[in-house]
Structures are given as C-alpha cells and as structure tokens.
C-alpha positions in Angstrom: 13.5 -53.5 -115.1 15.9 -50.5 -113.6 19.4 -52.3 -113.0 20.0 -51.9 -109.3 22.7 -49.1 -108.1 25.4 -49.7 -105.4 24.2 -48.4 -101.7 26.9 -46.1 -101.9 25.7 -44.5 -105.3 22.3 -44.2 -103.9 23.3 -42.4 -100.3 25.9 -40.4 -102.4 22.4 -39.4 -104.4 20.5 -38.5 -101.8 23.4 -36.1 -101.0 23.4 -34.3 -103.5 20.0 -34.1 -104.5 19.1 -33.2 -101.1 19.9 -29.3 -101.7 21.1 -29.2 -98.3 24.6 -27.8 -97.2 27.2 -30.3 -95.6 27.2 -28.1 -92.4 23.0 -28.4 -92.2 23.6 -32.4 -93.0 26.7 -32.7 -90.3 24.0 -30.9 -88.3 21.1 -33.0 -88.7 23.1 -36.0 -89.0 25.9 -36.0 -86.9 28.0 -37.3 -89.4 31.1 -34.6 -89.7 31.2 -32.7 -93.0 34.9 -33.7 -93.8 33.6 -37.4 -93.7 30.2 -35.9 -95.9 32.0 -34.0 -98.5 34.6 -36.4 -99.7 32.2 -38.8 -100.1 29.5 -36.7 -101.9 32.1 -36.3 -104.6 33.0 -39.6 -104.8 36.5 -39.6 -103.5 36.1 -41.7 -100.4 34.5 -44.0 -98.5 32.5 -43.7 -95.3 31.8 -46.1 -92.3 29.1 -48.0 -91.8 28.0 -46.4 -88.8 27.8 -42.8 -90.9 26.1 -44.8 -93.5 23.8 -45.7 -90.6 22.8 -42.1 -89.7 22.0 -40.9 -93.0 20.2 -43.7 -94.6 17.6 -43.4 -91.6 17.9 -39.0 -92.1 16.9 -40.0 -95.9 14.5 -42.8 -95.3 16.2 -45.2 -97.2 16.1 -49.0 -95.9 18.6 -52.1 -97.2 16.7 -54.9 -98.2 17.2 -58.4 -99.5 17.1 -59.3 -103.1 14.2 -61.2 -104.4 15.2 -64.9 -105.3 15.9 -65.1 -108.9 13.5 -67.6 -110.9 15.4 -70.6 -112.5 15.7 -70.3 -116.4 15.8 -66.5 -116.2 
C-alpha cells in the first residue's frame, strides 16, 4: 500500500510537475506568485483559501480516511 503524503506535499507536487510558470499559475489561479513560489520550494506555508484555488485548478479533492480494521 503507497504510505499517504501530506496535502501540502501533494499541492507542492502538482506545482512543480505542472510545467507551468508561477506568473501563468498566479494567472489561472489567482493565487499571487510571491505566495506560489515560496511554497513550491518548500519554504513556506500558504492559506487555506490559496490551497482552495489550486486544489480545484489541479483537480485534486480531500477526502476522509477509510476506517482502519481492528487487528491490523
């Protein structure tokens, strides 16, 4: 079974595997690129309501965890 990543290491993935410049995301986003770039490099944080934004830009959804089986 994959181990499961932080949200924040799978937006800061999409990122950067997106190919896209921080001025197209800010663009297509609104998120501001001095919020993007930090970020993307792992240097900061970024608010919820950014987070927001670019999870629906990169079609990625939050969703509970399955309920663990007892004995495992």
């Amino acid at each position: 079974m994959k181990p499961k990543q932080p949200i924040s290491e799978t937006l800061r993935a999409a990122i950067n595997e997106s190919g896209l410049s921080f001025q197209a995301l800010e663009k297509a986003t609104g998120v501001i690129r001095q919020s993007l770039m930090p970020f993307a490099r792992g240097e900061a944080s970024i608010s919820l309501p950014a987070v927001e934004k670019l999870a629906i830009y990169f079609g990625l959804e939050l969703q509970p965890a399955k309920p663990k089986r007892k004995g495992k």
